[in-house]
N, C-alpha and C positions, 0 to 999 in steps of 0.2 A: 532117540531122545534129543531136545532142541540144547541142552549141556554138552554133549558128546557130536553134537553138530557145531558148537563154537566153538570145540579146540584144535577140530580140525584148522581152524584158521592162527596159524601159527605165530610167535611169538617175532618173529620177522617180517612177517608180514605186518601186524598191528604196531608195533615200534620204531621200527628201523629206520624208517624215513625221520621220523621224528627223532629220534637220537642223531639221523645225518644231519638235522636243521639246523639243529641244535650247539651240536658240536662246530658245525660249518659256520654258524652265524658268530659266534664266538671268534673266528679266523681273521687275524689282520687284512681290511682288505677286501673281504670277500664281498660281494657282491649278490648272491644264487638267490636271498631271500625274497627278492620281488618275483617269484613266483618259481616252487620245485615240485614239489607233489603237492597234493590235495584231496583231501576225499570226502566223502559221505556217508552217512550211514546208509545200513540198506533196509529192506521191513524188519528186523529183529534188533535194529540199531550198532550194527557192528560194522566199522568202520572199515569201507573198501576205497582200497588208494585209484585212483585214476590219473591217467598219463596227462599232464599239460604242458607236453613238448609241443614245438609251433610246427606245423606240416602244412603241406596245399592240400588243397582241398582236392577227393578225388567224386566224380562223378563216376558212378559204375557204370559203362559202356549195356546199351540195350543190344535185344535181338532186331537184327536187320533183314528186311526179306530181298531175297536175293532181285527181285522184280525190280525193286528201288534201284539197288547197289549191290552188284554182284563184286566188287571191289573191295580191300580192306588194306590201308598202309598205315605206317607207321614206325618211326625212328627206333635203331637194335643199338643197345648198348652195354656194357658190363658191369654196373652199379648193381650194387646186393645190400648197399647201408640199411635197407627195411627188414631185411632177415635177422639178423646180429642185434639191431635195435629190439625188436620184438623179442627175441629171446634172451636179452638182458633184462627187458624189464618182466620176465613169466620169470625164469628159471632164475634170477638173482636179487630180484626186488617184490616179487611177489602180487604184482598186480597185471589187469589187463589192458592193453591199448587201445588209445583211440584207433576209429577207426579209419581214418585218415593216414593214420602210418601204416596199415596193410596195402603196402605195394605188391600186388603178385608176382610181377614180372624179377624184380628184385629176390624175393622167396626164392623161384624158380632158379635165377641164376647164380645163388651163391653155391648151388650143390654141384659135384662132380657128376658124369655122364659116363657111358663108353661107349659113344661114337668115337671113332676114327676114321682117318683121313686117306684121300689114294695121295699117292707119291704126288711132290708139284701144287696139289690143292692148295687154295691160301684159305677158303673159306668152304665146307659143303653143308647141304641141308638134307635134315634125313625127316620126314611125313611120316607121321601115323596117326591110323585110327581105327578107335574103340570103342567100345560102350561108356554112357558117363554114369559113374558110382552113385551119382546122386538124384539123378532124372535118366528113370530105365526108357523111355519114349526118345531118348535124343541121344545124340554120338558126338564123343570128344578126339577132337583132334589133337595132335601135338607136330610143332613145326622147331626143329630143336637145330640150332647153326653153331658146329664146330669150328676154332681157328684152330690156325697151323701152330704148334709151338714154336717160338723162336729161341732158339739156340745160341744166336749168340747176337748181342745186337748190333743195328748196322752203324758203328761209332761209339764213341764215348757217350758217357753221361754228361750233362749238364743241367743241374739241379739246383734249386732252390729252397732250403725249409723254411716254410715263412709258419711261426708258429703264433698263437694266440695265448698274450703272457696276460690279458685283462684277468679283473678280480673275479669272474665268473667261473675261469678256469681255475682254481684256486687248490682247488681235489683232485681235477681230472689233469692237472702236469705231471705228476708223477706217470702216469701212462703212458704220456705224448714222450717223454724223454727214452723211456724204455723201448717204444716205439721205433723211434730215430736209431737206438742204439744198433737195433739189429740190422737196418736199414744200413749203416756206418761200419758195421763189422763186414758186410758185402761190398763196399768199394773197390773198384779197380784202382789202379794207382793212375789211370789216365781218365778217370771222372775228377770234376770240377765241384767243386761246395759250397755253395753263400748260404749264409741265414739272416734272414731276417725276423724280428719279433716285431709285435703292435700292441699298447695297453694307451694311453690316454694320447702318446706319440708312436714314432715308428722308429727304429735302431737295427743297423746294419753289425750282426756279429761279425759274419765273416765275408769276405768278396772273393771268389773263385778261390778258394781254398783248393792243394792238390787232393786227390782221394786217398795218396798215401799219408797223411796227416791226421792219420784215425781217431789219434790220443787228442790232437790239439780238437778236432770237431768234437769228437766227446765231451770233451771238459765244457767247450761252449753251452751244448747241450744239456750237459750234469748242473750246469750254475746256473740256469733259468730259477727264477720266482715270478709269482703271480699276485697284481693290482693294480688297479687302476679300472679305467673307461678301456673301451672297443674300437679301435680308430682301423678299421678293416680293410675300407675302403682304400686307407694311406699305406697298409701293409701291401695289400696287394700291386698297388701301381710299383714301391718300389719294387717287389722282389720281380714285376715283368722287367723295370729296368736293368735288372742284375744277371738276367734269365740274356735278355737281349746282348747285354755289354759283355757275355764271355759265350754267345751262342758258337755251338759246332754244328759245320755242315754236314750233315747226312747222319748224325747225330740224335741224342734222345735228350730234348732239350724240356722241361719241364718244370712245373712250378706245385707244391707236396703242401699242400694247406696243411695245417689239424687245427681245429676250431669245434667249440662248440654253437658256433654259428650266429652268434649273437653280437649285431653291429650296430651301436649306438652312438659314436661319433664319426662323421664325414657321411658320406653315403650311406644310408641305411634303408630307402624304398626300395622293393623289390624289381620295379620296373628300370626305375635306374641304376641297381645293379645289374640289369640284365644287359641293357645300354652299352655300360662301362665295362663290362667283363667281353661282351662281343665286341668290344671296337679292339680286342687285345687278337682277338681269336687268329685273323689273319699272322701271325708273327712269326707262325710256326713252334710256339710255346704250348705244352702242353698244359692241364690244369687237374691235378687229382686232389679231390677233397677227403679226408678223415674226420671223421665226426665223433668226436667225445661227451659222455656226461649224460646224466640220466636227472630230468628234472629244467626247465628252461632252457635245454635244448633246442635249435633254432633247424629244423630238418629242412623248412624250404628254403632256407638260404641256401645251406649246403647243395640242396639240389638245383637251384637255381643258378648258384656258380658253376655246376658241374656242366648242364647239360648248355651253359654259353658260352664254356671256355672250352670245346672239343675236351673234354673229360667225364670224368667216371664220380660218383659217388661211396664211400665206403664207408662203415661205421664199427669203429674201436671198440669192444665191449671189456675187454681181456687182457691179461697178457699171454694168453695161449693165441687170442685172436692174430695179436701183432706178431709174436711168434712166426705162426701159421704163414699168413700174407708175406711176412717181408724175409724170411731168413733164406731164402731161394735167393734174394739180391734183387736188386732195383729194376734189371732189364725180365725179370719172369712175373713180379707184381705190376709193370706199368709198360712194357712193351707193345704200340700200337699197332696190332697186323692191318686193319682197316679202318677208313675215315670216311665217316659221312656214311655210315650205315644204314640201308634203306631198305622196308619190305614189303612187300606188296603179293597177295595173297589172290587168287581170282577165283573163286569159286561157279562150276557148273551151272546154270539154275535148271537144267531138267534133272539134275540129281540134290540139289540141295536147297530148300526151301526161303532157311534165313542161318543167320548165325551170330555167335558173340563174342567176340573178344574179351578174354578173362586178363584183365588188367592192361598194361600201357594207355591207361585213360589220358594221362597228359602227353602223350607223345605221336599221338594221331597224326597224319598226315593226310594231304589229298591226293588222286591220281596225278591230278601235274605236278602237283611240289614234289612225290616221289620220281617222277619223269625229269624234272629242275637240277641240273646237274650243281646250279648254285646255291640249291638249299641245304643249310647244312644240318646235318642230323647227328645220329651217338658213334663211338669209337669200341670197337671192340678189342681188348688186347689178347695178347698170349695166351694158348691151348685152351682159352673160356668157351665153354657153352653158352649160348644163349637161348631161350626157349621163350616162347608164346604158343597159348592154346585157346582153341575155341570150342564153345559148344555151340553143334549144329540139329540143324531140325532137317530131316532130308525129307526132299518131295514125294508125292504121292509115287507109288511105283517105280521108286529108284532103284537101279541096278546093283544090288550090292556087292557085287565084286568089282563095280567099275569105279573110275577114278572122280574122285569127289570135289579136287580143286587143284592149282597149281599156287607152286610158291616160289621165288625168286628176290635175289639179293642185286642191289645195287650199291657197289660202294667206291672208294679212292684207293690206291696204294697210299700211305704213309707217307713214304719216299718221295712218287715223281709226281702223283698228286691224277696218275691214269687213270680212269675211268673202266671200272672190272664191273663181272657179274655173273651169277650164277644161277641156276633153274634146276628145277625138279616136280615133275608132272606125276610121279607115282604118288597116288595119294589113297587106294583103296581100303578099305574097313578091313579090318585084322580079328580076326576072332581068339588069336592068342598074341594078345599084347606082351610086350618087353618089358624085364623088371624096370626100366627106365620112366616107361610110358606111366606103369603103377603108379611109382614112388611119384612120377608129376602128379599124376590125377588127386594123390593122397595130397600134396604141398597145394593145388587150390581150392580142396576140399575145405582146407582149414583156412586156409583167407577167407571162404566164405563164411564161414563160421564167425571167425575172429569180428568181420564188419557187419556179421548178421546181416549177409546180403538177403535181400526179396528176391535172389536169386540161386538160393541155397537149395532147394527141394527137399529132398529128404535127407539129406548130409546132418552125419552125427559125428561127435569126437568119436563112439562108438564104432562106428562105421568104420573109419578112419583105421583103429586100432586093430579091429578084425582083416579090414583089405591087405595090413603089412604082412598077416601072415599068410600071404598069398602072395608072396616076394621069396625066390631062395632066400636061406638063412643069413648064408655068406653077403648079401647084397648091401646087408645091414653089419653083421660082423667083422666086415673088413674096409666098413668107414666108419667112423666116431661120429662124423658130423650127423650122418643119417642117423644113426641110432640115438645120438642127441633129438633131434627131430621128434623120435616116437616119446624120448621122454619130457618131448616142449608140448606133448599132444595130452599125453598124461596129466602133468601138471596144469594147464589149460583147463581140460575138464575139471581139475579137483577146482580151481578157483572161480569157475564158473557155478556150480554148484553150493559154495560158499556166498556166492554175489547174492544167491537170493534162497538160502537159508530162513525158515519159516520158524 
């Protein structure tokens, strides 16, 4: 009955946002109002919230016939800000994303794997392929690149908090501080501290702070408040200059944004941020961005600093999240094992027809620029996976036990800045794929869904829900994150089903 179909649509879903305006617009200061959620009714009139956080735009990558281009590259990095973002706004705010913010590659790598590594490796790639769950005519590959963990890192710290204290962030400081905290409680006592803040100006708390000074960084941290204007631009030159003015050699020298991305005074075009954040790149400063706040949201900033300041993207949803990320200490969340990560994939054409790459749309490469030892591409840090997959159409009378493509790694040491690289030619179709390979197939099953790709086939939530149990038990029982996963798939379909409620 269409009664018992509106209540499924929960009392946090229909209010929440609105109680957060509310309350929020009321807030000295605050800023969020020009634009947080928003919604519409649907055909029964019941209001379904929609994301208008600002993202880039993705173009979903086509099938390519290997005749044209048997070639496929594209910059490897370890940003996962699109997983975390996504399942903040399903599983805690109740609605669903644009679809602009389904990044796949992001999905794919926020989860744990278990490849491992031979002794020595800094980086290995491990091939598979299987049938695809959602188009039984064609076969998915999976090209999944482990680092090495680092142990201990090579130097001290050298760090920057450059936080965003504008009136935007007004909610989401409380997070950013508890954040830091944990961050703070891993110091060495031969890491280095400055923070710097940005709201209408820019204000230096601390300059090269000892790391044994936990209490005084803390307290910096604890006394932040939030108003004013977004002067981003001005945060970020100084805290390079602070990053530079106490740099260590051989050292992990970096600059720790948390923003929620929104830059309205100084520099605020995205091309000329991209300009001004690469003219920093050379310095040997790293650049990690955290992205807060659910609502005006600015995603392609964040990512747009990230991928032209040799950095990473991430995004804060929690305080389990920042937990999670930072309480290992500073050198196991932000340790670079490779720079200028670069992949290039060659596919057969008497075994493989065409193929597709399932996300890294903005991060495409050509064969020369992958060849370009000057072109710079993403950073992978500490024991991350990285994963990319494709779905293939193999040609007429292809060998299926023979090898389908080769894939290989181009990347820099950290350190001397050597020119490494690695390969792997085994690439033959598996008829008992890895719980690994599943769990992947299932994480772009549901991006496809999510963006309601034209390239979904027969992909159901359904589907989805059914494939997990054809994963050992334990595979799910002994990560949360995974089994979080099956209950983002859950929740997904129920709100999808509600979206168009008759």
């Amino acid at each position: 009955m269409k009664n018992n179909k509106i209540k499924r649509i929960s009392a946090k879903l229909f209010l929440a946002p609105l109680i957060f305006l509310l309350g929020a617009c009321a807030g000295e200061g605050f800023d969020a109002c020009d634009g947080g959620y928003s919604y519409a009714p649907n055909e029964s009139g019941i209001p379904i919230y929609e994301d208008t956080n600002d993202y880039e735009v993705i173009k979903e990558n086509a099938f390519i016939d290997t005749a044209t281009n048997n070639k496929s590259s594209f910059s490897l990095c370890s940003s996962t800000a699109a997983y975390t973002n996504i399942r903040n706004m399903i599983l805690e705010n109740g609605y669903l994303p644009n679809k602009n913010a389904v990044n796949i590659e992001q999905m794919l790598n926020y989860f744990t794997y278990s490849y491992s590594l031979n002794e020595g490796e800094t980086l290995g790639i491990f091939n598979e392929v299987s049938d695809c769950p959602w188009n039984s005519n064609h076969k998915l590959a999976s090209i999944a690149v482990k680092a090495k963990e680092a142990k201990t890192v090579g130097g001290s710290m050298n760090v920057v908090f450059l936080i965003d204290v504008s009136g935007s962030m007004y909610d989401r400081l409380p997070l950013v501080q508890k954040s830091f905290n944990y961050l703070i409680n891993n110091l060495s006592d031969n890491d280095r501290v400055s923070i710097v803040t940005y709201a209408n100006g820019v204000d230096t708390l601390l300059d090269g702070a000892s790391g044994k000074d936990k209490e005084k960084i803390k307290n910096k941290v604890d006394s932040l408040t939030a108003s004013g204007g977004t002067n981003g631009s001005g945060g970020i030159q100084r805290a390079y200059e602070l990053a530079s003015k106490h740099f260590i050699e051989g050292g992990n020298n970096r600059v720790i944004l948390a923003t929620d991305g929104d830059f309205n005074i100084g520099i605020s075009n995205q091309k000329d941020l991209e300009d001004f954040i690469s003219s920093k790149r050379e310095s040997g400063v790293y650049l990690s961005v955290l992205g807060y706040g659910m609502g005006n949201y600015h995603d392609s900033t964040a990512e747009t600093l990230a991928r032209h300041g040799n950095g990473n993207a991430f995004y804060i949803d929690n305080e389990s999240e920042a937990r999670k990320m930072f309480a290992q200490g500073l050198s196991a969340a932000f340790e670079v094992v490779a720079k200028d990560t670069k992949t290039l994939v060659t596919f057969d054409k008497d075994q493989v027809n065409s193929y597709r790459l399932l996300g890294y749309e903005n991060a495409l490469l050509t064969e020369e620029q992958f060849n370009d030892e000057k072109v710079d591409a993403g950073e992978v840090l500490s024991g991350d996976v990285t994963v990319a997959m494709y779905e293939i159409v193999l040609a007429e009378g292809a060998n299926l036990d023979g090898d389908l493509f080769t894939s290989e790694i181009h990347y820099k040491d950290p350190k001397t800045n050597e020119n490494k690289e690695v390969k792997n030619t085994n690439s033959a179709i598996s008829s008992d794929s890895s719980d690994d390979f599943k769990f992947q197939a299932m994480v772009v099953e549901y991006g496809l869904l999510l963006r309601n790709s034209k390239y979904k086939g027969s992909a159901t939530y359904d589907q989805i829900l059914e494939d997990s149990g054809r994963i050992s038990k334990h595979y799910f029982y002994d990560n949360d994150d995974r089994s979080t996963f099956i209950r983002l798939v859950e929740a997904t379909k129920a709100l999808e089903k509600d979206r168009y409620v008759d």
